[in-house]
C-alpha positions in Angstrom: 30.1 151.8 -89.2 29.5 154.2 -92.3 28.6 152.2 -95.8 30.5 153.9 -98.5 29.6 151.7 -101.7 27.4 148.5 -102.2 27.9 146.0 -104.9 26.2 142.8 -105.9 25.5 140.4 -108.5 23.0 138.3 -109.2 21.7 138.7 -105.6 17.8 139.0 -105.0 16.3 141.0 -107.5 19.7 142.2 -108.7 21.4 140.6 -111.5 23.7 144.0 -111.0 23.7 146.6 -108.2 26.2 149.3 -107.7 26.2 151.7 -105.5 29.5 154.2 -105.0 29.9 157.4 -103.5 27.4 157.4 -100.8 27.1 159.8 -98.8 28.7 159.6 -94.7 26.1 161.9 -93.5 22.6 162.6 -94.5 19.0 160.9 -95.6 19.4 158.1 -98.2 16.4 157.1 -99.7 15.3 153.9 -101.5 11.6 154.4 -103.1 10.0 152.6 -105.4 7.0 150.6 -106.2 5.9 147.2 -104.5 8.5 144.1 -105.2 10.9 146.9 -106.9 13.7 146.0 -105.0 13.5 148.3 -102.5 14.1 145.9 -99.3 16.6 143.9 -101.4 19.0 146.8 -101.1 18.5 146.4 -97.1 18.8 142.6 -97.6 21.9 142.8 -99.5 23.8 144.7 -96.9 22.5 142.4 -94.3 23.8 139.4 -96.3 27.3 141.1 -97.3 27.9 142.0 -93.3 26.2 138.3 -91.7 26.1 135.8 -94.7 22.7 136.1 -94.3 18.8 137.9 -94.4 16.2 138.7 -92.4 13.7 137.0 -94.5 15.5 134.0 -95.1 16.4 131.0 -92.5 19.8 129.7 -93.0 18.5 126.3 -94.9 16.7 128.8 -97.1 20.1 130.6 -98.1 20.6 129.6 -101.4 17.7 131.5 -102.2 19.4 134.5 -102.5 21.0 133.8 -105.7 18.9 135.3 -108.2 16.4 133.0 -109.6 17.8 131.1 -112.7 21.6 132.0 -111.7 23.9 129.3 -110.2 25.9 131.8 -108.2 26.3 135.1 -105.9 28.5 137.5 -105.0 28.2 140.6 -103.3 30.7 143.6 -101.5 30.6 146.0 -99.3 33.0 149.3 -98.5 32.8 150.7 -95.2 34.2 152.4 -92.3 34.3 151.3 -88.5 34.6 153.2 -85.4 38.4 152.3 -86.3 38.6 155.0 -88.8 39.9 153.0 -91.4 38.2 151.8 -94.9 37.8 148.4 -95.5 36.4 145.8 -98.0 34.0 142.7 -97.3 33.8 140.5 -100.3 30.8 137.6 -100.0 30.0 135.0 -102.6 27.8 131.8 -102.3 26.8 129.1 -105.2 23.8 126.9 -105.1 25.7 123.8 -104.3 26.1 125.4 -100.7 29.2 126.8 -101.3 30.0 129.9 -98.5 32.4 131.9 -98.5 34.1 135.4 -97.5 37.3 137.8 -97.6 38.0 140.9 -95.7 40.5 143.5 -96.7 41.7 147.0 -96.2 39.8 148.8 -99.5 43.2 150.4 -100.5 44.9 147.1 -100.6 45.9 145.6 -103.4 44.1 142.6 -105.2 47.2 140.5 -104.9 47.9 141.0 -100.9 46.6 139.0 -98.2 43.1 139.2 -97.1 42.9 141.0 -93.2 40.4 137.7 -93.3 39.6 134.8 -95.2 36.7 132.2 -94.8 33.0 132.9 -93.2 34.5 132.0 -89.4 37.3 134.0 -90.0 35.3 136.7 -91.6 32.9 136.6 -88.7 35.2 137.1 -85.6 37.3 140.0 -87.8 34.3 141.5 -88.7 32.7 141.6 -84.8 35.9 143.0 -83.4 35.6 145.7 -85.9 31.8 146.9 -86.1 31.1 145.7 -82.2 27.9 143.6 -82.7 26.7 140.6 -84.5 23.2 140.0 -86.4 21.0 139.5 -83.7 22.0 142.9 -82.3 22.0 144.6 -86.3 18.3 143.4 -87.0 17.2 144.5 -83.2 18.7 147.9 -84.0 20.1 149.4 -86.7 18.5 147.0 -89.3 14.7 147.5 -89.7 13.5 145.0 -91.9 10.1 145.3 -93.7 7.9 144.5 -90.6 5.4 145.5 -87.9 7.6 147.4 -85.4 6.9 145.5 -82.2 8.4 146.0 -78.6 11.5 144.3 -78.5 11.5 141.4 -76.5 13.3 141.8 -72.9 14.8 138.5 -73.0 16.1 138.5 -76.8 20.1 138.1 -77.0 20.2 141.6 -78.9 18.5 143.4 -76.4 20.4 141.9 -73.3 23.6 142.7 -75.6 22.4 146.6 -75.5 22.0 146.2 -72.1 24.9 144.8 -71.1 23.6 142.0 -69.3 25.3 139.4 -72.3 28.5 139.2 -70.0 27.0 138.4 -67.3 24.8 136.1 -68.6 27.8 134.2 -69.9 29.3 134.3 -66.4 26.5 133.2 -64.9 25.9 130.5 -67.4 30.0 129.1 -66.8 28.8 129.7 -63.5 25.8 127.5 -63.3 28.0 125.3 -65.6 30.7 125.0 -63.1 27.9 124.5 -60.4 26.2 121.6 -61.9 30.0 119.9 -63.0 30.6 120.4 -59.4 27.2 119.0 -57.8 27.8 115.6 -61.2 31.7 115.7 -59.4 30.2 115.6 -55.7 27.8 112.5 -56.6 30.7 110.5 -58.4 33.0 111.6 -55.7 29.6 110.0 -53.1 29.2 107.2 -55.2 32.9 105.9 -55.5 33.5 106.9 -52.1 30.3 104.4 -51.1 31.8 101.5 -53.3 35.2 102.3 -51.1 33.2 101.7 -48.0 31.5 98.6 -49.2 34.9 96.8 -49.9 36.7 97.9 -46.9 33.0 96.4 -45.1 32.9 93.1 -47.2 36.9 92.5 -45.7 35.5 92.9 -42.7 38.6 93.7 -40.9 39.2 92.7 -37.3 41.0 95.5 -35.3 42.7 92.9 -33.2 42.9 90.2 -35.1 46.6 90.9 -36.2 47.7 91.8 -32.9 46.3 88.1 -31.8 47.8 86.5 -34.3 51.7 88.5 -33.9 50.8 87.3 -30.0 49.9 83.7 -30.9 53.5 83.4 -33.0 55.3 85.2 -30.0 54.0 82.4 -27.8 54.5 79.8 -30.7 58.2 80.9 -30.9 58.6 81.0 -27.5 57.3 77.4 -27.1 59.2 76.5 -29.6 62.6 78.3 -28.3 62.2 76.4 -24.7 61.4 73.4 -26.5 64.3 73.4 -28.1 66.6 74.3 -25.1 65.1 71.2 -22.7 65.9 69.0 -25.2 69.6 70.3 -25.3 69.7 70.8 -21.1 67.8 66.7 -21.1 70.6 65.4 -23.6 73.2 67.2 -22.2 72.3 65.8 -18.8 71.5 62.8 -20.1 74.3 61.7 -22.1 76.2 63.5 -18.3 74.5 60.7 -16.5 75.1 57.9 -18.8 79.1 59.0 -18.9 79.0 59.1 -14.9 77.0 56.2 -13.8 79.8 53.5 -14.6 82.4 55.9 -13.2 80.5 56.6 -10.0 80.6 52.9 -9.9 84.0 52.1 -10.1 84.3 55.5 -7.8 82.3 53.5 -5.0 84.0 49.9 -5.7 87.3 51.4 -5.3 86.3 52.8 -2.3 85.2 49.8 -0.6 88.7 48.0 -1.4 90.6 50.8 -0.1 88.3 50.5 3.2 89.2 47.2 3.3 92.5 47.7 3.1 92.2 50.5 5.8 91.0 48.1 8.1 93.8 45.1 7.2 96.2 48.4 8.1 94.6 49.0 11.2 94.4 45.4 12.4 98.0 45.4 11.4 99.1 47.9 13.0 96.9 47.3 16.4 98.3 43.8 16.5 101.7 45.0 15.8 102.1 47.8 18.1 100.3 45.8 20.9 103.3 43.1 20.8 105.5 45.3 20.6 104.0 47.4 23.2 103.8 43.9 25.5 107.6 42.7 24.4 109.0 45.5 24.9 107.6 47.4 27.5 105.9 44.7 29.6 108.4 41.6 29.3 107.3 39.9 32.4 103.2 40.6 31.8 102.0 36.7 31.5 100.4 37.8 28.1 103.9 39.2 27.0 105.5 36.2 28.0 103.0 33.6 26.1 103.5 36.2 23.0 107.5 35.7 23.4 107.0 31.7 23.5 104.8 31.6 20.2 107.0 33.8 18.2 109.9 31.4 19.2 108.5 28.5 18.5 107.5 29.8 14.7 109.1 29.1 11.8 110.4 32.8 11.4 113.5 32.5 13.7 112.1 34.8 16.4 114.4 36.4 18.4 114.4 38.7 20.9 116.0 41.3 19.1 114.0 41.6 16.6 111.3 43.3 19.1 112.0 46.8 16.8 110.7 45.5 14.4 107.4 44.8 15.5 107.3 48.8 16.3 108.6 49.6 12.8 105.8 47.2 11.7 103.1 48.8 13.2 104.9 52.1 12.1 104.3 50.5 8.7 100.8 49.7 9.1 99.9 53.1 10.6 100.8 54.1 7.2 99.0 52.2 5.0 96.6 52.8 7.1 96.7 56.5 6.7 97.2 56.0 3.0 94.2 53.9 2.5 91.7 56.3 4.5 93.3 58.9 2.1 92.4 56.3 -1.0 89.0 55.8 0.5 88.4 59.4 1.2 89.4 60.5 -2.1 86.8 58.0 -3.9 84.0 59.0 -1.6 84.7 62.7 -3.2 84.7 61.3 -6.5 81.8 59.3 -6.2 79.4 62.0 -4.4 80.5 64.4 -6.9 78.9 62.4 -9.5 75.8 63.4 -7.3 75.1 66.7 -8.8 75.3 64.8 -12.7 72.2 62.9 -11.5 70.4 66.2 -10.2 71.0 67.5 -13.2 69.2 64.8 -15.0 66.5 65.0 -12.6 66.2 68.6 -12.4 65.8 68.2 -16.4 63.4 65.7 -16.2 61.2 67.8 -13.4 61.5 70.8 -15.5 59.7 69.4 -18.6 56.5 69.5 -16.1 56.9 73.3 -16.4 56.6 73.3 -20.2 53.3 75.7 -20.5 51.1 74.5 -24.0 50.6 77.5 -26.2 47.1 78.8 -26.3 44.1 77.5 -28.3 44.1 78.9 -31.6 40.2 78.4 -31.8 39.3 81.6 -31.2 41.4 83.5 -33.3 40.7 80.4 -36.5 36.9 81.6 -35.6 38.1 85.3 -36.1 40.1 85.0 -39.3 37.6 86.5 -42.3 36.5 83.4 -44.7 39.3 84.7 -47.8 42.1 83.3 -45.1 42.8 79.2 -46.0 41.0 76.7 -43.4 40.8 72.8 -43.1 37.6 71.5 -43.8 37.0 71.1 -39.8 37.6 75.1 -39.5 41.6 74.8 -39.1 44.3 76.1 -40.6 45.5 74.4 -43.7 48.4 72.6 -43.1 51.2 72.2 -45.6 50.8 70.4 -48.6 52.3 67.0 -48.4 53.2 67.6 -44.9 51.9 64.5 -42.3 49.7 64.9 -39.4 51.5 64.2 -36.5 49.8 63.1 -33.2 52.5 64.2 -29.9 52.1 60.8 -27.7 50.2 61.6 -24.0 52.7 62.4 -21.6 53.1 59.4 -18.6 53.7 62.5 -16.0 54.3 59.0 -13.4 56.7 57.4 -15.2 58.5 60.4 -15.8 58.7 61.2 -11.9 59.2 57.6 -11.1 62.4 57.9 -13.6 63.2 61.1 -11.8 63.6 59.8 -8.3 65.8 56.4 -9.8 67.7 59.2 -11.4 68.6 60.9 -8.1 69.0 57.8 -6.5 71.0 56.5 -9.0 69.0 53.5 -9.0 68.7 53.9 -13.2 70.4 52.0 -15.3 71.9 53.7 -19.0 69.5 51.5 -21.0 66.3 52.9 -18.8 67.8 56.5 -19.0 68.2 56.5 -22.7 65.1 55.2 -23.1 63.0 57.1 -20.9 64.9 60.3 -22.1 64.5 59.7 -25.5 60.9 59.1 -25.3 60.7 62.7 -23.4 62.9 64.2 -26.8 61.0 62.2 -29.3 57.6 64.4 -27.4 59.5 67.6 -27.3 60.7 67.2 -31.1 56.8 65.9 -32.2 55.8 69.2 -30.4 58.4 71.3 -32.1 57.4 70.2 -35.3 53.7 71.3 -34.7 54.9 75.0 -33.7 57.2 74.8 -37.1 54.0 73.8 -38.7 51.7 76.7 -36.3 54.4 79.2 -37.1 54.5 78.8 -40.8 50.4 79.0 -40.6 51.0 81.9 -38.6 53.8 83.6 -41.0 51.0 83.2 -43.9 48.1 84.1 -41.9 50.0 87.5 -40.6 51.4 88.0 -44.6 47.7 88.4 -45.5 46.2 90.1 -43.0 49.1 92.2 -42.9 48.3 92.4 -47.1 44.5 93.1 -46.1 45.7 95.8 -43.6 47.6 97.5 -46.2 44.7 97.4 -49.2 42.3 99.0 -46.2 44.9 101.4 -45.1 45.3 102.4 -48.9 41.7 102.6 -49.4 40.4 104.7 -46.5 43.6 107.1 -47.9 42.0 107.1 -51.2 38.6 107.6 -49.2 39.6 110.2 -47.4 41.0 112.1 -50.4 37.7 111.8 -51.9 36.4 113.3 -49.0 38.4 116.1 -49.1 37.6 116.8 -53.1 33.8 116.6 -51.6 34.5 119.0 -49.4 36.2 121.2 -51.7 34.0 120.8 -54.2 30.4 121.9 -51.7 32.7 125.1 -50.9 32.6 126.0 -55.0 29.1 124.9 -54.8 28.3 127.7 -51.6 30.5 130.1 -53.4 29.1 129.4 -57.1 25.7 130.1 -55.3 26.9 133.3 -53.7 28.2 134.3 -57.6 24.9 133.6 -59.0 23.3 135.9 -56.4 25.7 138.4 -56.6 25.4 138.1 -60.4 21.6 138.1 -60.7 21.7 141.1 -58.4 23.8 143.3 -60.8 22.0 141.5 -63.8 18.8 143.1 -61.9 20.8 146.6 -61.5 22.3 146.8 -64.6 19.1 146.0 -66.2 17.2 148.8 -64.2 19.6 150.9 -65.2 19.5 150.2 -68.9 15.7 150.6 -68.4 16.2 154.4 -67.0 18.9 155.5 -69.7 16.5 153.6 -72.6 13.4 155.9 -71.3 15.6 159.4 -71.5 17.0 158.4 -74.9 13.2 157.5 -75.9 12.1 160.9 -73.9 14.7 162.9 -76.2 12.9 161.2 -79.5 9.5 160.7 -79.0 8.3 164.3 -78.0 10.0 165.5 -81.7 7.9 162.4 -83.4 4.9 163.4 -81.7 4.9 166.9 -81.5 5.1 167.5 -78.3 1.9 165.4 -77.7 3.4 162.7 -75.8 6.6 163.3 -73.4 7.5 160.5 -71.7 7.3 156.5 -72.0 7.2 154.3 -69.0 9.1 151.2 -69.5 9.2 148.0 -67.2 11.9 145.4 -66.5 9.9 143.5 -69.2 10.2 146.2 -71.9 6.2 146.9 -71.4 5.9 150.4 -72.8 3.6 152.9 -71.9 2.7 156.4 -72.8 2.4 159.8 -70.9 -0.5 161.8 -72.4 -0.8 165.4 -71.7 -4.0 165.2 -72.5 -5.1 162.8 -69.7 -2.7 162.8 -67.2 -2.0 159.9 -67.3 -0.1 156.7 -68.6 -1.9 155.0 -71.5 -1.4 151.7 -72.4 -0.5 151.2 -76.5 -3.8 149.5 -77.8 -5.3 153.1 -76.2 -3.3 154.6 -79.0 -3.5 155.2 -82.4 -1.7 152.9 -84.9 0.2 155.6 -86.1 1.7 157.7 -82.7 1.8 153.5 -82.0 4.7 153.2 -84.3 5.9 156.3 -83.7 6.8 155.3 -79.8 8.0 151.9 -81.4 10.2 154.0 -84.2 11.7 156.5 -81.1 11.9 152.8 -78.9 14.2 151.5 -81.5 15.9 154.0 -82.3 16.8 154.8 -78.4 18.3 151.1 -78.7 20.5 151.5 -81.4 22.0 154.7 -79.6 22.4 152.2 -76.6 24.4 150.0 -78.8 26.4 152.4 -80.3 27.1 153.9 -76.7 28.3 150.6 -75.7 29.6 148.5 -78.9 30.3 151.0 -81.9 31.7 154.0 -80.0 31.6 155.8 -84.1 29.3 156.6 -86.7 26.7 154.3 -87.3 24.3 154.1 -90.2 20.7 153.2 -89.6 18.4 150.7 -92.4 15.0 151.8 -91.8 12.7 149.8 -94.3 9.2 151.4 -94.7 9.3 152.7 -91.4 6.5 155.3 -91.9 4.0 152.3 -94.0 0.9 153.8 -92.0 2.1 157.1 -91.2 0.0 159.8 -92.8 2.3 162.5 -94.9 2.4 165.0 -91.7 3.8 162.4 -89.3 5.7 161.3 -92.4 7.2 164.8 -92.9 7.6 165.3 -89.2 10.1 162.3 -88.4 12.2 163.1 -91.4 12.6 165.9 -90.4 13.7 164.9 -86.9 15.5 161.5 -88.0 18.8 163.6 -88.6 19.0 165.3 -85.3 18.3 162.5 -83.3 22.3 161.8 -82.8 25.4 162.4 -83.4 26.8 159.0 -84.2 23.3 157.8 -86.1 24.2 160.3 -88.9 24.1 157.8 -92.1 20.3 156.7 -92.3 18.7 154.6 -95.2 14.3 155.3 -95.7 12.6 153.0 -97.5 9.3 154.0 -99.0 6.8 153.3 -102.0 7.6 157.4 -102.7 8.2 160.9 -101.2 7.2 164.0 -101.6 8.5 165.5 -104.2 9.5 168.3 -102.3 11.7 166.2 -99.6 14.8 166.9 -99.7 17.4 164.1 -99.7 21.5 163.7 -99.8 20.9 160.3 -101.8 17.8 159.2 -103.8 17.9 155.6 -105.0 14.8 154.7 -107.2 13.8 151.3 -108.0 12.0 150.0 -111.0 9.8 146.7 -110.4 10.7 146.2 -114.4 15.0 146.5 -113.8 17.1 143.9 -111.9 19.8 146.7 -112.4 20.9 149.8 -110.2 24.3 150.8 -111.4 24.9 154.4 -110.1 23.3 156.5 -107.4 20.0 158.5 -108.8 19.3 162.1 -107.5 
C-alpha cells in the first residue's frame, strides 16, 4: 500500500493538513520541534486506515478531535497491491459518532461508495491492504516508542508468521472438542435418567408371558366350563325326555309278555285237545276231554275237532306276535340305556374339571403401578359382586351318578342335582369372566409398560451411539490438535529461520559490518553475533544504540515478512523517531541503508526533531509547534 495524499481537519494538532503529491518511492521526512505535530501526521494515517491511534484506547477516541472542535474528518489516497487508487474518507463527532466511506479516487462524488460504514469499511479495507492494526503497529507503523522485541505470542506477530490460521483452526478445534466432551456428558446424563426410569418400572422379563399363560388357562377353563354345561343339559334334559318313555317302554313290555304267555297256554291247551281228539280218540284222557266238551254249553260236536287245531294255529300266532311286541319294547327300553350313560358320563366328567392356577404368584410379581385389592388382589370391577362358587358334594354327585345309570332317579332329583352342578359351573364361569377381564387389563398395561421400555432403551441406545460418535470426534479432534500444534511448531521454526536471514541482510548495513548475525528463539529472544568476541551477546551486553539498531533491522525483517505473505505490493513504512538516541553517524548510516533494504518497502516516512542539512530527501515535511496548519508539501 503506497499513500499518495493525506488530508485532515480538525484532527490532533491539525485544524488543516494537506498533503498531495507524495512521492511512491523515496525518503519522506517529517521534522520538527517537540509537540510540532510531527507524530500526529503518523497518527492521522493510522486513524484514517483503523478508526483509530496508537496513543489512544478506543474509549479515549474522541480525543482526536482537535481540542475546542465538535468534529473530525480526515482522508486518505492510496494504492494497494491491487494496483488501483482508491479513496478512504473518516469522520467522527464528539457525540460518538463513527463513521467511514471507501471509494475508487477517480469516482465521482455522486456514485456509490465501494464501502460505506466503519464494519463495512473494515472488511473492504482488509481484503485490499492484507492486514489489520495489530499487524500495521507491529510492522509498518512505528509509533513514537522504545523499540522493544516483539512479543512471540502477540496476534501481529503470529499473523507474520502464519501461525493465525491455524490458531483459528485449532481454536474451532478445541471449540468443537469441548462442544463434543459438554455433548458426551448431556448425552451420559440423559442416558443415566433413561436407565433410572426403565429401573424404577422394574420390569419383569416373564411376567407377561405368565400373565398371556394365566389367560390361556383362564380361557380354557372357561371354554370347558362352558361345554359341560351344554353336554350336562343336553344329557340332562335327554334323560328327563327318556325316563317316562323307558317306562312305558318296559310296562308295555310286560303286558305283551303276558299276553305271550295267555297265547302259549292257548295254544298248548288247544293243540293238546286236539292232538288227544283227533289223533288219540280212544286214550281215556281223550275220551274224558270228548264228554266235557259235550256236556258244555257250546254245542260240542265231534266235528268241530278242526277247530281246536286252527285254534291252537291261532294261538301260535298271537303268540309269535306278542314275543315280537315284547321283543320290540325290550329294544326300546334298553336303548334308552345309553341316555342314562350319557348323563352319567356327564356327571363323572365334571370330576375331571382341572381349577386354573393360583394367581398369587404372579399378583406378588405385578410392579405396585398395576391396580390391587387391599388384601393384594386384583381389583375387581366396579359395582361387580363377589361371588363365592358353593363346595362341590363330590358324594352326592356320584351317588346321583349311579341312580342315573340305574335309572333309579327320578326327573325332580335329576333337575335338581343337575342344576346345582350348572349353577357351580356358571358361578365358576363368572369368576374366569371376571379373571379374564383382570387379565385383559393387567396384559394392556404391561403390554403399555413393555412398549414405553422398548421405546426407551431405543432412545437409549441412540444416545449411545451419538456417545460413541461423538468420543470418535473427540480422539480425532485430539489427533488435529497434535497434528496442528506440530505444524504450528514447524511453521513457527520456520518463520524463526527466514526472520534471522531477513534481519542478517539488514543489520550488518546498520552496523557496519560489526555485527552479522542475530540468533532468534522460538520466543523471539534475540541475540547478537560479535566479531569481536566470538560469540553471541545477549542485548543488555550492548550498547543502547547498536540495541536499537538490531531492534530497527528486527522490525523491519517483520514488515518484509508481512508483505511476503499479506501485501504481495509496495508497501510504505511510518517510522517515528526511529533514530531518538542514535548519534548522527549511525543516523547517517541507516538512511542511507533504509532505501535498499527492499524492494516492496520503497515508500518510507522518518520522523525526527531535524536533519542534517545536507540529507538528502524526496519529501521534506516541516512542522511548526506554533501552526496547526500543513497545507502543501515543503522541500
Amino acid at each position: 500500500m503506497i499513500i499518495h495524499a493525506i488530508t485532515a481537519k480538525n484532527v490532533l494538532k491539525y485544524a488543516s493538513l494537506h498533503l498531495e503529491d507524495i512521492p511512491e518511492r523515496g525518503l519522506i521526512a517529517i521534522s520538527g520541534p517537540n509537540e510540532s505535530g510531527k507524530s500526529s501526521i503518523g497518527e492521522t494515517v493510522c486513524f484514517v486506515l483503523f478508526g483509530r491511534t496508537f496513543s489512544l484506547d478506543m474509549d479515549e477516541l474522541p480525543k482526536v478531535i482537535l481540542w475546542g472542535e465538535t468534529h473530525c474528518s480526515a482522508q486518505l489516497e492510496f494504492t494497494p497491491g491491487d494496483g488501483n487508487r482508491y479513496r478512504l474518507e473518516r469522520f467522527l463527532d464528539d457525540a460518538g459518532n463513527h463513521s467511514a466511506r471507501l471509494a475508487l479516487a477517480a469516482s465521482a462524488a455522486d456514485e456509490p461508495p465501494l464501502a460505506r460504514g466503519v464494519e463495512q469499511v473494515a472488511d473492504k479495507l482488509y481484503g485490499l491492504i492484507g492486514y489489520e492494526y495489530e499487524e500495521f503497529v507491529e510492522s509498518f507503523y512505528l509509533a513514537q516508542r522504545e523499540i522493544t522485541t516483539p512479543h512471540p505470542h502477540s496476534f501481529a506477530v503470529k499473523t507474520m508468521a502464519g501461525l493465525v490460521t491455524l490458531e483459528y483452526c485449532d481454536a474451532a478445534c478445541q471449540e468443537d472438542r469441548g462442544k463434543s466432551l459438554e455433548e458426551v456428558e448431556e448425552r451420559k446424563a440423559e442416558s443415566a435418567a433413561l436407565q433410572t426410569e426403565i429401573d424404577d418400572m422394574a420390569i419383569d422379563p416373564g411376567l407377561m408371558s405368565a400373565l398371556e399363560s394365566e389367560r390361556s388357562e383362564v380361557s380354557r377353563h372357561r371354554l370347558e366350563s362352558r361345554h359341560l354345561i351344554e353336554a350336562l343339559d343336553a344329557a340332562s334334559i335327554a334323560y328327563q325326555d327318556a325316563l317316562p318313555k323307558r317306562e312305558r317302554a318296559f310296562s308295555a313290555r310286560g303286558r305283551a309278555g303276558f299276553f305271550r304267555f295267555i297265547s302259549l297256554l292257548f295254544a298248548l291247551l288247544a293243540g293238546a285237545a286236539w292232538l288227544l281228539l283227533a289223533k288219540l280218540p280212544d286214550h281215556a284222557l281223550a275220551v274224558k276231554l270228548s264228554e266235557l266238551l259235550s256236556a258244555g254249553p257250546s254245542g260240542w260236536q265231534a266235528g268241530m275237532i278242526p277247530w281246536l287245531a286252527y285254534a291252537a294255529g291261532g294261538f301260535t300266532l298271537l303268540l309269535l306276535m306278542f314275543w315280537l311286541r315284547r321283543a320290540s319294547r325290550q329294544r326300546q327300553a334298553l336303548a334308552y340305556d345309553e341316555t342314562a350313560s350319557a348323563l352319567a358320563t356327564a356327571l363323572d366328567n365334571l370330576g375331571s374339571l382341572t381349577e386354573v392356577a393360583s394367581m398369587t404368584e404372579i399378583r406378588e410379581r405385578r410392579p405396585q403401578s398395576m391396580p390391587k385389592t387391599e388384601a393384594g388382589g386384583v381389583e375387581e370391577e366396579p359395582g361387580s359382586a363377589v361371588t363365592v362358587a358353593e363346595p362341590v358334594d363330590r358324594a352326592a354327585r356320584e351317588r346321583l351318578s349311579r341312580r342315573v345309570s340305574d335309572w333309579s332317579a327320578g326327573i325332580a332329583e335329576v333337575r335338581d342335582g343337575v342344576g346345582n352342578e350348572q349353577g357351580r359351573l356358571e358361578q365358576g364361569m363368572e369368576h374366569d369372566r371376571r379373571r379374564l377381564d383382570q387379565l385383559d387389563q393387567a396384559i394392556v398395561q404391561e403390554r403399555g409398560r413393555l412398549e414405553k421400555v422398548v421405546e426407551l432403551q431405543t432412545i437409549q441406545a441412540d444416545l449411545r451411539e451419538k456417545i460413541s460418535d461423538k468420543e470418535r470426534h473427540i480422539e480425532i479432534f485430539a489427533v488435529a490438535d497434535g497434528l496442528i500444534q506440530g505444524a504450528a511448531r514447524e511453521v513457527s521454526h520456520q518463520f524463526n529461520r527466514k526472520l534471522r536471514g531477513l534481519v542478517s541482510k539488514a543489520l550488518p548495513l546498520f552496523t557496519e559490518n560489526r555485527y552479522q548475525h542475530l540468533q532468534i528463539d522460538d520466543d523471539l529472544t534475540v541475540r547478537a553475533f560479535s566479531s569481536e568476541k566470538r560469540d553471541f551477546m545477549e542485548l543488555d551486553e550492548i550498547s543502547s544504540g547498536t540495541q536499537r539498531q538490531i531492534m530497527l533491522a528486527v522490525r523491519l525483517a517483520l514488515s518484509q515478512e508481512l508483505v511476503a505473505r499479506a501485501v504481495q505490493g509496495n508497501q510504505f513504512l511510518f517510522l517515528d523517531e526511529p533514530f531518538a538516541f542514535f548519534d548522527e553517524k549511525r543516523t547517517r548510516s541507516s538512511l542511507t541503508v533504509l532505501p535498499t533494504l527492499s524492494e516492496e518497502l520503497n515508500q518510507i516516512w522518518i520522523v525526527a526533531q531535524d536533519f542534517a542539512d545536507d540529507l538528502q530527501f524526496d519529501l521534506h515535511v516541516r512542522c511548526d509547534r506554533e501552526c496547526n496548519a500543513i497545507l502543501r508539501p515543503q522541500a
